[in-house]
N, C-alpha and C positions, 0 to 999 in steps of 0.2 A: 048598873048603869055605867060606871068605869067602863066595862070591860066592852061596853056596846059601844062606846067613845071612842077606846084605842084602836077597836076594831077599824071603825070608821075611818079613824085617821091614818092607820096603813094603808087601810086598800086607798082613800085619796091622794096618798102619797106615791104609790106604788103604780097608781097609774099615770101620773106623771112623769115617774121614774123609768117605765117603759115604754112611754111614747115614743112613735118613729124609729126605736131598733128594729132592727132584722138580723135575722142570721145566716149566717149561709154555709152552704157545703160543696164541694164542686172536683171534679177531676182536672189536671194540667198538664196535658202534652208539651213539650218541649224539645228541644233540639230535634226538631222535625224534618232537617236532611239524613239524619243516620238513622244507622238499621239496627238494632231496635234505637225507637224513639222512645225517651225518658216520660214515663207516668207518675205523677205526682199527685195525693190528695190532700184537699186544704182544704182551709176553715178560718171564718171570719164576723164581724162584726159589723154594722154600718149605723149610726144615726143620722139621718135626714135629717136636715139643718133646715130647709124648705121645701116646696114642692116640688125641684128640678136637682138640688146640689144635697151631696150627703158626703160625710168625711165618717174613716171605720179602718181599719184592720184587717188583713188576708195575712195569712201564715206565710204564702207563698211570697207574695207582691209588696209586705211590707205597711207602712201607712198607704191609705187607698183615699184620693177624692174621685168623684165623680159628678159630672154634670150633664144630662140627661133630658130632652124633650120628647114628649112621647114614650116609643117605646125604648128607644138608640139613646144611648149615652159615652160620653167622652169620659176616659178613664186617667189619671195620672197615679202612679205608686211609687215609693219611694223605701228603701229598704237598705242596709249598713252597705256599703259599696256601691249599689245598684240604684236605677231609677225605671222607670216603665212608665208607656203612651201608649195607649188601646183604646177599642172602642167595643163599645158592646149590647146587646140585644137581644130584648126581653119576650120569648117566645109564648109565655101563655101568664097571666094573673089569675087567681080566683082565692075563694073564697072567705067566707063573713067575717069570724073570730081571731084567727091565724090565717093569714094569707100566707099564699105561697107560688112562687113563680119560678119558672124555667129560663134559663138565661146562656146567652153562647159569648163569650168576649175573646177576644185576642189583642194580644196585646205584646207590644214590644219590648224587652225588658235588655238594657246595654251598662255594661260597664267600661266608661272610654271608647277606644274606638270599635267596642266589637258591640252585635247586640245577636238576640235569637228570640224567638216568636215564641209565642206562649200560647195554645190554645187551651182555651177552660171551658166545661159546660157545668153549670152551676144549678141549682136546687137554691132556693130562697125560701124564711120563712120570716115575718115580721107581724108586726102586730099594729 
C-alpha cells in the first residue's frame, strides 16, 4: 500500500512539474548578407506562464520571453552582451499527448550599434 501511495504522489507531482514546458529544436541562419551565411542549431526550453506569455531558454538567443496571440508572437532575448526583437509564427500545431508545432521566427539580435537578422525554423514539443 506504501508503494501504491508513493506512486501516486510522483506522478501527481510530476504532473505539475511538467506543466506548460516545451521544448524545442530549431536551425539559425544568420549573417544573411555573406556568402556562405552562418547555420547554427539550437535548443531550448519554454514555460508558459499563461495562455499568450511564456519565459524559457534558447542556446542561441539567451533568456527568451514571448508574447503571442494566435498564431504570431512577439519575441524578446537576452543573452551575455546581446539582446534580440523578433517576431514569430507558428505554422502547424497537433497532436493529443505531446504536442508538437512548426514555427518560423526572426529575429533581430544587436550588440550596440550593430545588429543581424537571425532566421530560425523551429520544431516544438510540449506537453
Amino acid at each position: 500500500m506504501k508503494m501504491v501511495k508513493n506512486i501516486a504522489i510522483v506522478a501527481c507531482a510530476a504532473s505539475f512539474m511538467f506543466a506548460n514546458v516545451s521544448f524545442h529544436m530549431g536551425n539559425n541562419y544568420s549573417n544573411l548578407d555573406a556568402d556562405p551565411i552562418s547555420v547554427v542549431s539550437s535548443y531550448g526550453v519554454s514555460y508558459a506562464l499563461n495562455g499568450t506569455t511564456s519565459v524559457g531558454f534558447d542556446s542561441t538567443l539567451g533568456m527568451l520571453m514571448t508574447f503571442g496571440v494566435g498564431n504570431a508572437s512577439y519575441r524578446m532575448g537576452w543573452n551575455a552582451g546581446t539582446t534580440s526583437v523578433g517576431l514569430g509564427f507558428t505554422w502547424w500545431n497537433g497532436g493529443d499527448g505531446l504536442n508538437t508545432s512548426i514555427s518560423t521566427n526572426y529575429d533581430l539580435v544587436g550588440t550596440g550599434d550593430t545588429a543581424d537578422g537571425n532566421l530560425s525554423m523551429v520544431v516544438g514539443f510540449g506537453f
